[in-house]
Phi, psi and omega in degrees: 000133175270150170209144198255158209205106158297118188240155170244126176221116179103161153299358169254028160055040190293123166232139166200198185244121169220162204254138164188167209267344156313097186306308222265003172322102188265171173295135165117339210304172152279118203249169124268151152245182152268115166252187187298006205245355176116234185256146166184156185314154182194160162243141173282150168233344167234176175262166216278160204236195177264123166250149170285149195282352147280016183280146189269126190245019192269354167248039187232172198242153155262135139271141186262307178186163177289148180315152192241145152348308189284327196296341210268287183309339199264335168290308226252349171254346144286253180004318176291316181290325179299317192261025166268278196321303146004280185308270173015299183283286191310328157312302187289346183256341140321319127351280177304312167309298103049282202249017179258000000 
């Protein structure tokens, strides 16, 4: 059985309906899918609805499965190295600033 499932995705907060074979999906879960930009992290924002088996799904992003610990930890420990790195360039150019 297929089911269409509202997601939030990516770094531009992307929302759209994508299909997937996951029954048990709640609003909040962590999901990965595939979209057209390829795989990436998402949140269901609804709980998954029934599609009829003639609905055409070749133009919906997949979920693939729900986020596992590691994949969690390993998005939150980029993110975390992204806003260390940041900081940092903003530091140093405050910095620069500063002495000028």
């Amino acid at each position: 059985m297929r089911y269409q499932v509202a997601i939030r995705y990516g770094i531009l907060r992307n929302v759209e309906n994508a299909f997937t074979q996951i029954s048990d999906l709640r609003k909040g879960d962590k999901v990965v899918m595939r979209s057209s930009r390829g795989v990436e992290f998402g949140v269901a924002l609804s709980p998954p609805q029934e599609l009829d088996d003639d609905a055409v799904v070749s133009n919906m992003g997949e979920v693939l499965h729900k986020i596992t610990e590691e994949e969690d930890k390993k998005q939150k420990d980029i993110y975390l190295d992204d806003l260390q790195e940041n900081f940092e360039k903003v530091r140093q150019l405050t910095s620069q600033q500063k002495k000028d």
